[in-house]
C-alpha positions as CSV (number, residue, x, y, z in Angstrom):
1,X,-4.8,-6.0,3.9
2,X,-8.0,-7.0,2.3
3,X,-7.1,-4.5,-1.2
4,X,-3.7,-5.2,-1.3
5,X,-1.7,-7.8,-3.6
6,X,1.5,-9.1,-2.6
7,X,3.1,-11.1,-4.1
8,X,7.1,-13.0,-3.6
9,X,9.4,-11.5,-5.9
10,X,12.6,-13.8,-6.6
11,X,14.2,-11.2,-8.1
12,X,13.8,-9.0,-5.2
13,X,14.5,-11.4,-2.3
14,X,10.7,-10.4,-1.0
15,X,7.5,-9.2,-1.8
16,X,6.3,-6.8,-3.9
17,X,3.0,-5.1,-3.0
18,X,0.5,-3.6,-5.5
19,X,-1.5,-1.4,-3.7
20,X,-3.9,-0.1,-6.8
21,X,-7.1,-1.2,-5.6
22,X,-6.9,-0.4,-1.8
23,X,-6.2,3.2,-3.3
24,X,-9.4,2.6,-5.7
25,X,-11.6,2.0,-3.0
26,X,-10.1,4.1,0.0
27,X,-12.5,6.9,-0.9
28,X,-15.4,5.0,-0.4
29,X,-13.8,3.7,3.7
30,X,-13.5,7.0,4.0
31,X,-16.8,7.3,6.4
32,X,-16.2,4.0,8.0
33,X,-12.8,4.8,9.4
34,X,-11.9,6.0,12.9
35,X,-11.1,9.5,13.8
36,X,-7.2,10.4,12.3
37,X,-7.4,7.3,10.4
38,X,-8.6,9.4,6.7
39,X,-5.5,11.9,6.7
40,X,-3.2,8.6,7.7
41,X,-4.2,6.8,5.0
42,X,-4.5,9.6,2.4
43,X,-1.0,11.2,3.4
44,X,1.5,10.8,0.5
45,X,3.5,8.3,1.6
46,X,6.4,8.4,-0.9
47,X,8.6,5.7,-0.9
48,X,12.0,5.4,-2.5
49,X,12.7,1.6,-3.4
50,X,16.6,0.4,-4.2
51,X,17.2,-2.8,-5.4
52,X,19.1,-5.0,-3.3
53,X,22.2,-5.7,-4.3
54,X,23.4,-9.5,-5.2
């Protein structure tokens, strides 16, 4: 996605994603995107992470 860093995480075996500025500017997309597509990408998504193990 065009807001999103990613970045590889050794640690982590994968990436980890800093979604900061696609949430800054999602508010401003708000009139460009499709019907359904707002309360999708405003829901609160809350993940739980868990480090892998080994």
């Amino acid at each position: 996605m065009k807001y999103v860093q990613a970045d590889w995480d050794e640690e982590w075996h994968g990436f980890r994603v800093d979604p900061r500025e696609y949430l800054a500017v999602l508010p401003a997309l708000r009139g460009a995107l499709p019907d359904g597509a707002w309360a999708f990408a405003s829901a609160d998504l809350t993940a739980t992470w868990v480090k892998p193990h080994g």
